[in-house]
C-alpha positions in Angstrom: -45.4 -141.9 65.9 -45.7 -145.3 65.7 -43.8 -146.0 69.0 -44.8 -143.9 70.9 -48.7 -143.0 69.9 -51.3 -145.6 68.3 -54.3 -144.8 66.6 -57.5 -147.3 65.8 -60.2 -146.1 64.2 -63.4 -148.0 65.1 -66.9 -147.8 64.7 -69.2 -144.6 64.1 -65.7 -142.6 63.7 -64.1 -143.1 67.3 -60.8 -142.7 67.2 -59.1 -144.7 70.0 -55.3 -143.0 70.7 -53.5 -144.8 73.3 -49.9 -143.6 74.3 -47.8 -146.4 74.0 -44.6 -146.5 75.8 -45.9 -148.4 78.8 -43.0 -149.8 80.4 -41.7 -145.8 81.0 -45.2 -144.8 82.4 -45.7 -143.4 79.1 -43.1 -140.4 80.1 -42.6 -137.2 77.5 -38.9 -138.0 75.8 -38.5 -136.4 72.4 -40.1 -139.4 70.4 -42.9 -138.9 72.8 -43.6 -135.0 72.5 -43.2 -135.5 68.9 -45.6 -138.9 68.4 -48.6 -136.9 70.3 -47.9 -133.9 67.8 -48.0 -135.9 64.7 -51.1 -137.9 66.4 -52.9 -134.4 67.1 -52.1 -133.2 63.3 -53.5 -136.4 62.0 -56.6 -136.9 64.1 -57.0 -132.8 62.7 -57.2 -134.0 59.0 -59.3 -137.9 59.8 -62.4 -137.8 57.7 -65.5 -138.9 59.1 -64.1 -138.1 62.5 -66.3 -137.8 65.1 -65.1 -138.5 69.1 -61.4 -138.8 70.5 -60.7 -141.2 73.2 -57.1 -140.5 74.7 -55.3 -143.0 77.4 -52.0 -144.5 78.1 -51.0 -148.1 78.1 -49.4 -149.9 81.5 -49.2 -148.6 84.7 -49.6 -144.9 84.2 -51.0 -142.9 81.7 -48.5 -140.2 81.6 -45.6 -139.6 84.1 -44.7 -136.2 82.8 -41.6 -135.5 81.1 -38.6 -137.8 80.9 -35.7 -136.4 82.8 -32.8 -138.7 81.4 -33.7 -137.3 77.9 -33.0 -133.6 78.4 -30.5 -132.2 75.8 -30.6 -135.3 74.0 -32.5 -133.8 71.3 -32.6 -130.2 69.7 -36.4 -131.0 68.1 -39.4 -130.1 69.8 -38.7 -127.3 72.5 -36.5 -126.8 74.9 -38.1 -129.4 77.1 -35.2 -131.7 75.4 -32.7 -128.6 74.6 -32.4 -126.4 77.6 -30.6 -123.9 74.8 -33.4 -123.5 72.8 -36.2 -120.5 73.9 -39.6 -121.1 74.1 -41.1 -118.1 73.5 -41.2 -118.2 69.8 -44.8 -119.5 68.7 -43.9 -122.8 66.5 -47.6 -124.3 66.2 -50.0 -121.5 65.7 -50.6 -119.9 68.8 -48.4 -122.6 71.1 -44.8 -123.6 71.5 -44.4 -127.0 70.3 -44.7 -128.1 74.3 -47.6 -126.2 74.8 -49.1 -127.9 71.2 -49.0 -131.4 72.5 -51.0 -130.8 75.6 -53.6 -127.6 73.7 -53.7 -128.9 70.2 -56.0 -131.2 71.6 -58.7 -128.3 72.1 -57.7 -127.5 68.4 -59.1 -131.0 67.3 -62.5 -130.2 65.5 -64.4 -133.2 68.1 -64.6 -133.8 71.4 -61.5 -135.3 73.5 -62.7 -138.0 76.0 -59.1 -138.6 78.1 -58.7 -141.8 80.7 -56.4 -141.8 83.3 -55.2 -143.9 86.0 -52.1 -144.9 87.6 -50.2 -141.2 87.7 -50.4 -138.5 85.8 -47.9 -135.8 86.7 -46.6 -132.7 85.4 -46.8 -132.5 81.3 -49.3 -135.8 82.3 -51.6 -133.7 83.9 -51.4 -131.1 81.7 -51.8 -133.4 78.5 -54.8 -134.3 80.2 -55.9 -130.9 80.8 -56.5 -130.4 76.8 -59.2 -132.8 76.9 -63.0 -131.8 76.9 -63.9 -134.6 79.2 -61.7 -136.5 81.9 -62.3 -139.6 83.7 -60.0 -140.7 85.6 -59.0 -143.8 88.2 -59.4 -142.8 92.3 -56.4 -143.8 92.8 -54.1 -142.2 90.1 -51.4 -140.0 91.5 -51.2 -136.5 90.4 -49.4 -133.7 90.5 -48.5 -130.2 89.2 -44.8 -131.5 89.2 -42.6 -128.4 87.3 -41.9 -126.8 91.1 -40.2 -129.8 92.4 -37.5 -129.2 89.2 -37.6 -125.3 89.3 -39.7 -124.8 86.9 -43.0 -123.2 86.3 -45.7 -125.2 84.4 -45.6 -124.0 80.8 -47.7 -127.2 78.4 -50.8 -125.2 78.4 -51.3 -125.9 81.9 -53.1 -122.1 83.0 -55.3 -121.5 79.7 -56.5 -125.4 80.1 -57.3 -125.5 83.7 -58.3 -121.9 84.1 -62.2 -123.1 83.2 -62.0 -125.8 85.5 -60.0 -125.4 88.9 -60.3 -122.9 91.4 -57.6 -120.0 91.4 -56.0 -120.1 94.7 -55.9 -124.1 94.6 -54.1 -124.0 91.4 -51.7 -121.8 92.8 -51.3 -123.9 95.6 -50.8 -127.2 93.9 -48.6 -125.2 91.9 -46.5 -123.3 94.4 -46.0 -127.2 96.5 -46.0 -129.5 93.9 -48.2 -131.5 96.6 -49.5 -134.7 95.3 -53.3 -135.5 95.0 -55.4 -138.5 94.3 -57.1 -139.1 91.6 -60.7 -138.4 93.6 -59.7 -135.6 94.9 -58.6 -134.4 91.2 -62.3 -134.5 90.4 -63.0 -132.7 93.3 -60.9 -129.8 92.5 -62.0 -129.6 88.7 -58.9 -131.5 87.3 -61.3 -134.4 86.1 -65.2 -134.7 84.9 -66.0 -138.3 86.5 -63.9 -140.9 89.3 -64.5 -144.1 87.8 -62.8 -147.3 88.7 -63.1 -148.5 84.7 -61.9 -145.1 83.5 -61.4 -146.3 79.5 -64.7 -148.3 79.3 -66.7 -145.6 80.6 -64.7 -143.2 78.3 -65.4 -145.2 75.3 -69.2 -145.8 76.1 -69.5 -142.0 76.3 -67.9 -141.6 73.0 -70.3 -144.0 71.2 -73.2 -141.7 72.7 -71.7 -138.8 71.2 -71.3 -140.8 67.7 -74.4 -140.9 67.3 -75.2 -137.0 67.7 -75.2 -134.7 65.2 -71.3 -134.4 63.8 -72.2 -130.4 62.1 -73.6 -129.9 65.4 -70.6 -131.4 67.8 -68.2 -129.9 65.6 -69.9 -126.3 65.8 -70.2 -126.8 69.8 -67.1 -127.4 70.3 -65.9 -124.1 68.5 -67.7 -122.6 70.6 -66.6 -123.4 73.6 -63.4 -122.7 72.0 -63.8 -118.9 72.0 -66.3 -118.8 75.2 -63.4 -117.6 77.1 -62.0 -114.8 75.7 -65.2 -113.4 73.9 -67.7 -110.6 74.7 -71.3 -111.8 75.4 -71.7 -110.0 72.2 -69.3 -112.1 70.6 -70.3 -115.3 71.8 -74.1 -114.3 70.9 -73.3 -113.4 67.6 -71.4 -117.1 67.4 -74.1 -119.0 68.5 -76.2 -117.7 66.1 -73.4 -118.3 63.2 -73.4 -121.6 64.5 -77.1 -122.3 64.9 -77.4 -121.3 60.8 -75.0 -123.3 59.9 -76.6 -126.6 61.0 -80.5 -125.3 61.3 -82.9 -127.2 59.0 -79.8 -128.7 57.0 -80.3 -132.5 56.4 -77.9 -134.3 59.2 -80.4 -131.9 61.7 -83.5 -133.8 60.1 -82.4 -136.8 60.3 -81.4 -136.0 63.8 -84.9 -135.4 64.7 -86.3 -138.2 62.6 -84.2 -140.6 64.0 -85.7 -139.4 67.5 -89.1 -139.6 66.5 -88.6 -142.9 64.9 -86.5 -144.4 67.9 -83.2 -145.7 65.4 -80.4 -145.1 65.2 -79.3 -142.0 62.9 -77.7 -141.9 59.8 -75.7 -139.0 59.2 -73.3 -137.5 56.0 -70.1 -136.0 57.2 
């Protein structure tokens, strides 16, 4: 992982993961596919976790997959063996492709991602598994697979499925046409357009430090199985939910520390 993927832990649990292969636009060779997997396993197990911020260093934040590495490598999908199928399920319910663009929605805490210079293919889908994207006006994006033949297949339709608009997915997906990083927010691919993209990303994060962590981390279940629940279902888990951090001590202190206008201390 550590040439590919860097992780700093800073203050109030914020876990600041930057892709680090900068001078190739941070493009998905084997090392690559499997640094972000070992990243998303480790950030899974991080005590006292409580935020995610997700970017790339250099010029782009993540070119999509590295053509000059296919069939260089039989690990991690056939992305890098074009022998090997990818319909077995190798990481619970994902391929390992699919696992380092979704296991992201499979971290227990929010996923800030920050974007800028391009972002296509795998890139876009890798920032697709985050619960909240900014991103740079200018960066280039695309849904890239077409162009090669290929349909999109990191996680690309359950991600965005919640977020962009059904006939202009399939359009960006049928052309492979190239859109702007403003316009990604204005099709659902993005949250905010920002020209400071990993500041703003990381001042958002320290606001939800300071939240409840019980609380966050029951949230964000939720909206894990919002989309394929019955309201009865998702009723009957926001209840679960709601016992599980009602009246327990991080809640009171979440209040108190409101009242009292400080900043909480909470036990993970």
């Amino acid at each position: 992982m550590q040439d590919r993927v860097s992780i700093t832990m800073l203050e109030d649990g914020i876990a600041d993961v930057r892709l680090i292969r900068g001078e190739k636009m941070n493009a998905l060779d084997p090392a690559m596919f499997s640094g972000i997997t070992e990243a998303i396993d480790q950030l899974k197990e991080t005590p006292g976790l409580r935020v995610v911020v997700l970017s790339g260093d250099g010029p782009a934040f993540c070119a999509g997959l590295d053509l000059s590495s296919l069939g260089k490598s039989k690990d991690n999908g056939s992305a890098k063996d074009p022998t090997r199928r990818l319909s077995p399920r190798t990481k619970g319910i994902s391929n390992d492709p699919q696992y380092v663009a979704y296991g992201w929605r499979e971290i227990p805490v929010p996923v800030i991602v920050a974007a800028h210079g391009v972002a296509f293919g795998g890139g876009l889908q890798l920032l697709s598994g985050a619960d909240i994207k900014y991103i740079h006006p200018d960066t280039r994006c695309a849904v890239m697979e077409m162009k090669w033949g290929l349909v999109p297949d990191m996680a690309g339709f359950p991600l965005l499925r919640e977020n962009v608009r059904g006939d202009v997915l399939r359009e960006l997906t049928y052309t492979n046409r190239e859109f702007s990083g403003r316009e990604a927010a204005e099709l659902g691919f993005a949250t905010h357009v920002t020209e400071t993209p990993y500041e703003d990303a990381m001042e958002l994060a320290k606001t939800i430090a300071l939240k409840n962590p019980q609380a966050i981390r029951g949230a964000k279940r939720l909206f894990a199985v919002q989309s394929h629940s019955t309201d009865a279902e998702l009723l009957q888990a926001e209840s679960t939910e709601q016992d599980g951090v009602i009246r327990k001590p991080n809640q009171m202190e979440a209040v108190k520390a409101s009242m009292e206008k400080r900043r909480p201390v909470f036990v993970d």
